[in-house]
N, C-alpha and C positions, 0 to 999 in steps of 0.2 A: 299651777299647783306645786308643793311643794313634796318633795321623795325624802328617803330615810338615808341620802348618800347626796356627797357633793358633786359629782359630774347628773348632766340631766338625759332621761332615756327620751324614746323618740315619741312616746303617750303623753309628754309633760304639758302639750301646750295645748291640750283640749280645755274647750270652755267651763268653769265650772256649774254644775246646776244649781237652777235657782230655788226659792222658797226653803235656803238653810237658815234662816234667822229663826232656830227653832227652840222653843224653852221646857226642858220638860217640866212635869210639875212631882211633888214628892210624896206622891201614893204609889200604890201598889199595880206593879205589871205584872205580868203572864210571865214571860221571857226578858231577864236585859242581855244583850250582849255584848263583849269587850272587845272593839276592831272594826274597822268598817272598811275590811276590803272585800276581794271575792266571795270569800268565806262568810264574814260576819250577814253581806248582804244578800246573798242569794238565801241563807237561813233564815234573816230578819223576813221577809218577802214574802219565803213559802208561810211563814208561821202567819205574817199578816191575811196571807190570804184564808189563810185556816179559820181567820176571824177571833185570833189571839191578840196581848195588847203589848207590843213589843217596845225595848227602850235600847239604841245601840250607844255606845259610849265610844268616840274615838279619842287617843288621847291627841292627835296631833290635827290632821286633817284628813278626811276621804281619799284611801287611795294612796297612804303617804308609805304604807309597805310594801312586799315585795311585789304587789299586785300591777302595782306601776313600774316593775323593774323587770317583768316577764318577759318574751318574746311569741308568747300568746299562742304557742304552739295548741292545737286541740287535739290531741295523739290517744287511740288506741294501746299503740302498740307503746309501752312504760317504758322507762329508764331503768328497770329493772327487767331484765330479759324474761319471757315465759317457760326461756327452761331452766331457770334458776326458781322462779313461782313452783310450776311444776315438783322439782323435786323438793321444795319446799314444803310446801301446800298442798300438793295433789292436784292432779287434773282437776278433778270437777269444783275445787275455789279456783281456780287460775280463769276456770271457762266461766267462773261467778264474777271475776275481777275486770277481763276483758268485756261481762254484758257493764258491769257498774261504770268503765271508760264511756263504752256507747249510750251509757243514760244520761250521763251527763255531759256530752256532747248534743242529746236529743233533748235535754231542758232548754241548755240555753239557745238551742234552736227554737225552742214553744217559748220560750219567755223575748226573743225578736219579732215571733209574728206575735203574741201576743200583745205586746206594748207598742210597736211600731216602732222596732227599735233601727236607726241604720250606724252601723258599728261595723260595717266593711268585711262582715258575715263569708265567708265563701269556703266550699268545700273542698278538701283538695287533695293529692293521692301523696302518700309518702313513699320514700325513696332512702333505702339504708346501702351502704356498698362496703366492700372490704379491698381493702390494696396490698396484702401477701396473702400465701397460702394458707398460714393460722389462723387468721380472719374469716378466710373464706371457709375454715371447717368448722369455726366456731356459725359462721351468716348461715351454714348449710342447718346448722341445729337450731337456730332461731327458726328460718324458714318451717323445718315440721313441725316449730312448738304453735308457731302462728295458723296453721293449719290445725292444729286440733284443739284451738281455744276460738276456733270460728272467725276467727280473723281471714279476710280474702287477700290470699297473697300471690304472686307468680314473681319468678325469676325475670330479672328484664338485662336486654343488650346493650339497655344505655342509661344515663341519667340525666337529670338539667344544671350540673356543675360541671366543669370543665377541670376534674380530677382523675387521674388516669384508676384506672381500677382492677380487676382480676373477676369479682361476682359481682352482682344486684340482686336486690330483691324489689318490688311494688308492691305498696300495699294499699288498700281503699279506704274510704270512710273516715279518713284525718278531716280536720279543721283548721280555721285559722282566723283571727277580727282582731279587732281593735280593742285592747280591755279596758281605758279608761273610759271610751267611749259607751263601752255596756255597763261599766259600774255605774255611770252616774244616769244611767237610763234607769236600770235598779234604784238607785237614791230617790228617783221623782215617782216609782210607781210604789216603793215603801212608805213614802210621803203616802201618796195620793191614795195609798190602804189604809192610812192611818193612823204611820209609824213615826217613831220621831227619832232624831237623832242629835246629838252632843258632840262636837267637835271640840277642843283641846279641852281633854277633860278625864286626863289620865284615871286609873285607877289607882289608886292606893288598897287599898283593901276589900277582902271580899270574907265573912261572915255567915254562920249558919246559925239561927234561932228557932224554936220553935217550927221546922220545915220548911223556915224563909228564911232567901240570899238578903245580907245587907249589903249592899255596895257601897263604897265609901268612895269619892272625888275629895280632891283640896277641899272644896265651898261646899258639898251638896253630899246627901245620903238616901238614896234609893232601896226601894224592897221591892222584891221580885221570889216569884215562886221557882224560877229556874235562871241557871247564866251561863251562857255559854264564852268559852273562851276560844275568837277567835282569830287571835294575835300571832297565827304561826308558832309561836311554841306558849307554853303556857308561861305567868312570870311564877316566882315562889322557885323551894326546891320540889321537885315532884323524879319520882322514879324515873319519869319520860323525857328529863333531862341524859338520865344515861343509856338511853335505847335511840339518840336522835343524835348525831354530829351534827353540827354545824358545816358551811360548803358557802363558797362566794362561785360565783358563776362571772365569765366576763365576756362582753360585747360589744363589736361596733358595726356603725351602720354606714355603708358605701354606696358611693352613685359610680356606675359607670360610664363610659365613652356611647352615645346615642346609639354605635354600632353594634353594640353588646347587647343579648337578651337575658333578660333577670327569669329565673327559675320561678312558674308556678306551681313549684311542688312544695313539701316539709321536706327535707335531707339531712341525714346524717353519717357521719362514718362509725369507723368502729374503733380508733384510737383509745387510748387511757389518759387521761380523760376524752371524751368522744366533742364532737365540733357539729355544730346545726346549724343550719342556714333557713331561711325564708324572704322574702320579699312582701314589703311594706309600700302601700300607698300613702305617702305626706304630703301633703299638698297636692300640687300640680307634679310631682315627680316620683319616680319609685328610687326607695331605697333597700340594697341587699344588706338586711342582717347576719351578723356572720358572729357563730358564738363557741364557747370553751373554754380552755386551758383552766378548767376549777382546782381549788385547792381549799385546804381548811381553813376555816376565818382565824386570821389572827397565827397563820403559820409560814406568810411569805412575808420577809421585809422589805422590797422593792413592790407593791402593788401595781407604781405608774409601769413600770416595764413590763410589765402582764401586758397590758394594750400596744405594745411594740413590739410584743412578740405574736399576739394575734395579728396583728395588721400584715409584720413579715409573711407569716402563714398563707393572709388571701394574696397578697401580690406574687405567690407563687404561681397564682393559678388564674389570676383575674390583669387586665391591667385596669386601675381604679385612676378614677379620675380626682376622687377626693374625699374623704374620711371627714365625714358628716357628725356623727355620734358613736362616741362611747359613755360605756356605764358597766356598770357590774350589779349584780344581787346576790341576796344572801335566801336559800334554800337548807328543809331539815332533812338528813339524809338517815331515814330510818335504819335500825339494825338487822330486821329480817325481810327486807324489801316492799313491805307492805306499810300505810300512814296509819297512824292511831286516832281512831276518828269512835267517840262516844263518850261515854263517863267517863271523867278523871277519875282515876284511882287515889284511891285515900283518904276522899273527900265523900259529901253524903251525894247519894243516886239523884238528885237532879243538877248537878253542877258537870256539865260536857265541854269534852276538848276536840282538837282537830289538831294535829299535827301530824310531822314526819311524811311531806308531801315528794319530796324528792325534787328531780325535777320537772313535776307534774303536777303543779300548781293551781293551773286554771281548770284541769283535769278534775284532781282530786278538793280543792277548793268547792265547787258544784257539788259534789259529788257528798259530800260532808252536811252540805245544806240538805239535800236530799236526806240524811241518813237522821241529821239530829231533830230536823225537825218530825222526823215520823216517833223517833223515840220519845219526844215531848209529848205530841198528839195522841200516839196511842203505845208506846213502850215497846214499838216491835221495828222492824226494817231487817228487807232478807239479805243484808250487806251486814249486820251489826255484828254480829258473833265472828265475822273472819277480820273484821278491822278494828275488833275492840280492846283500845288502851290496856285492857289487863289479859290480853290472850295469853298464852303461856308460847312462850318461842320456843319453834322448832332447835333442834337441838346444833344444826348446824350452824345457825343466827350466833350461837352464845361465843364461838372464837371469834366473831366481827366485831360483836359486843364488845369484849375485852380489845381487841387492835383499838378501838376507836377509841376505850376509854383510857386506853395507856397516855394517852396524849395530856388527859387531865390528870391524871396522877401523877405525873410526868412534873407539869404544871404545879399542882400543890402543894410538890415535894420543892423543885429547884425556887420555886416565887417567895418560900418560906427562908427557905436554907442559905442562897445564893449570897457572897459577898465577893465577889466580882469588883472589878473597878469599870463602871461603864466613861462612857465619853464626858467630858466636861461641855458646860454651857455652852461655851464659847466655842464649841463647836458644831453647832446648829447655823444650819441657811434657812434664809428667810424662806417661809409658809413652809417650816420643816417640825415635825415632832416625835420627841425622841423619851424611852424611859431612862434617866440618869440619874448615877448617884450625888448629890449632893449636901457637902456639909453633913456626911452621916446619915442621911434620908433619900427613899427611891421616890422618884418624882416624875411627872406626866408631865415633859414642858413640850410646849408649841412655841413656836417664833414666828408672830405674825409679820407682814409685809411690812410695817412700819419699824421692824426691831424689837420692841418690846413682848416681853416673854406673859405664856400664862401657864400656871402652873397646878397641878391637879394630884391627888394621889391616885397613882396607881392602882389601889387594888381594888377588884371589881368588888361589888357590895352582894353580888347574887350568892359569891363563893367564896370570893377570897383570892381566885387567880390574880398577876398580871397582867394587864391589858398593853398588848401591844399596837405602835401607829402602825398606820393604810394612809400609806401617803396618796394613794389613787383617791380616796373619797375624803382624805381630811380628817378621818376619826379615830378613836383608841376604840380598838376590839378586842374580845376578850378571846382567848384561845382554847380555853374551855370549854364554854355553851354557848359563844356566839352571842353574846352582850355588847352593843356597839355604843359610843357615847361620842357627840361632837367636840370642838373643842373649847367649848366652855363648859367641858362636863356632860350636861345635858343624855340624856337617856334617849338615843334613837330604836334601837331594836331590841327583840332576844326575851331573853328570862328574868333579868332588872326589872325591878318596876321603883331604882332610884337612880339619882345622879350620883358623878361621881365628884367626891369631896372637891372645892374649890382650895387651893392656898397661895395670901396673897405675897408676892416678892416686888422687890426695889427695881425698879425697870431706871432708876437714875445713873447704874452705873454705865 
């Protein structure tokens, strides 16, 4: 199967399911939805079983976002601490947040025995630590936040990584499987309810008439009474562009020496950015994932040395026998620590979003299906009002807000203004791409292996930013909202829903 990045993660080489030769026809459905990863299908699923007539549209293939770039973590305990919830939110959402973690860890435990799913399912205990004394005052207030959001925790004397430390904590009722292997378990039981779905079949446009969504593909034009967007962020400009930063996350997967035992817990530390670890069954052999060092998409210009600086990190502590897989993904990292998961704002009340998952993906992905499709069915869900796209942010969200969007104004100011002299052609290595001035114009050139150059403008079409190279994955990202595009242009991720301008040059000289 095919990902939205050019290195491949360690889910890529699951079988794909069968009976996708699927057509829809161009009457009227219940629900369509835009996405077919976690999100779109655990939504599609519930709504089918609901005995709705559901229509998903992906534009590329099953699975080709960040669904397949996760490391499948099933965590209670969020990437946003619960005493930062707490003084956010209040106790009693934070203890509503931590039950909506545990539902959706207990679906997609009901939806493996229900279907017979086997996706390497296992329950497992997590494991946080801290390595100086400011860690360990900050792990001592996590510890009581975890306690009075019902979470079961104790202090522990040790961990399953060989990182020296100062505290622990133990925590219960984490998770851990195989996510392409449960998506496309989902794919055949939304089949086999009676869903259908649309692989490369981007949207272009979506439409309100009359109380009906029109959806618009290249070929084809669909009507539906509801549509949910579940693409990780929405495309278009929408408000929840500037409440959601963009975040690249980065990973690789190691085997050790047979005399080494692989961790089965979830772990993490408490660094800025924080590092998590798990262990993966691949074939006949386990592999220890080991992950971190995030940054804003489109804010580091060496990418590949991101994965040299994670690998130095484990050979601190591990000796590895040999660097199996790396990969990176791309995550929304909400402004007030919570995802936006219901109605799009701005748009008419049956068009719903999901976004702003953090890194809590496979988490809040469930979690989302659970929430839209009660709001479809009957208008209610006791998650809806603390996760709903138009809540009013607490008030101490609003400086994060602004930190985050400095970076885009930042962007819209210098991408417009900038006359700079950048690097000339002829300074690009081969499979290098670079934005440079040329003959009076800013230009996206790539220099593939053979020499010949290709050339692209620049400016993203969502906004207007610069898209800067990722020489890690191959592609121009935008540093804005997280708009990724290959390098033939072509639209992989984010809030785009075009490509970006081709322009043709003389490869003779």
């Amino acid at each position: 199967m095919m990902r939205d990045s050019n290195t491949t993660s360690i889910w890529q080489h699951t079988k794909d399911p069968d009976n996708l030769s699927m057509k829809a026809k161009t009457d009227i459905y219940d629900v369509i939805i835009i996405g077919a990863g976690i999100t779109g299908l655990t939504t599609g699923l519930l709504l089918q079983e609901a005995g709705k007539k559901c229509l998903i549209l992906e534009a590329r293939n099953i699975g080709f976002g960040t669904t397949s770039g996760t490391t499948a973590h099933l965590n209670t305990v969020l990437d946003t601490p619960y005493t930062d919830l707490i003084n956010k939110f209040g106790l009693q959402n934070s203890i509503l947040i931590a039950e909506g973690a545990k539902d959706a860890i207990a679906l997609i435990k009901d939806n493996i025995d229900q279907y017979d799913i086997d996706c390497d399912f296992q329950y497992r205990d997590g494991y946080m630590f801290a390595e100086n004394s400011d860690q360990a005052e900050d792990l001592d207030k996590i510890y009581e936040s975890l306690k009075k959001v019902n979470i079961e925790a104790t202090y522990s004397d040790s961990t399953p990584v060989p990182i020296p430390f100062v505290k622990a904590i133990k925590f219960s009722g984490q998770g851990q499987f195989h996510p392409i292997k449960y998506l496309f378990a989902l794919v055949e039981a939304f089949y086999q309810n009676g869903g259908i779905i649309m692989e490369n079949s981007p949207v272009e446009k979506v439409e309100t008439q009359n109380d009906q969504q029109t959806v618009s593909t290249a070929n084809e034009r669909y009507i539906a009474h509801s549509v949910v967007y579940a693409t990780h962020i929405p495309f278009g400009l929408n408000a929840l562009h500037f409440k959601c930063a963009p975040y690249r996350s980065y990973l690789i997967g190691v085997l050790l020496p047979e005399a080494h035992s692989y961790p089965d817990a979830l772990i993490y530390d408490m660094q800025e950015p924080y590092h998590y670890f798990r262990t993966v069954n691949d074939g006949n052999e386990k592999v220890l994932l080991i992950g971190g060092n995030d940054h804003k998409t489109g804010h580091k210009v060496n990418t590949e040395y991101i994965f040299s600086e994670l690998e130095a990190y484990a050979r601190k502590f591990y000796e590895i026998k040999s660097v199996v897989y790396k990969w990176s993904a791309q995550y929304y990292e909400p402004s007030d620590g919570l995802p936006y998961i219901g109605h799009l704002p701005g748009v008419p009340p049956n068009v719903y979003v999901a976004t702003g998952y953090s890194g809590n993906g496979m988490i809040f992905g469930t979690l989302s299906g659970l929430i839209i499709s009660d709001l479809i069915l009957s208008g209610k869900n006791r998650y809806a009002d603390l996760l709903s796209p138009s809540r009013i942010k607490p008030l101490a969200s609003f400086k994060n807000m602004v930190k985050e969007n400095f970076d885009v104004v930042k962007h819209f100011i210098a991408d417009r203004l900038s006359v700079e002299s950048l690097p000339e052609l002829a300074d690009l290595s081969k499979g290098e791409g670079k934005v440079v001035e040329f003959q009076g114009e800013k230009l996206a050139v790539y220099k593939e292996l053979s020499g010949a150059l290709k050339a692209l403008r620049p400016v993203c079409p969502h906004a207007g930013c610069i898209v800067e190279w990722n020489n890690a994955e191959k592609s121009w990202d935008c540093p804005c909202h997280g708009a990724r595009y290959d390098i033939e242009g072509r639209f992989l991720n984010g809030p785009s829903a075009q490509s970006l301008h081709a322009i043709s040059l003389n490869n003779d000289a």
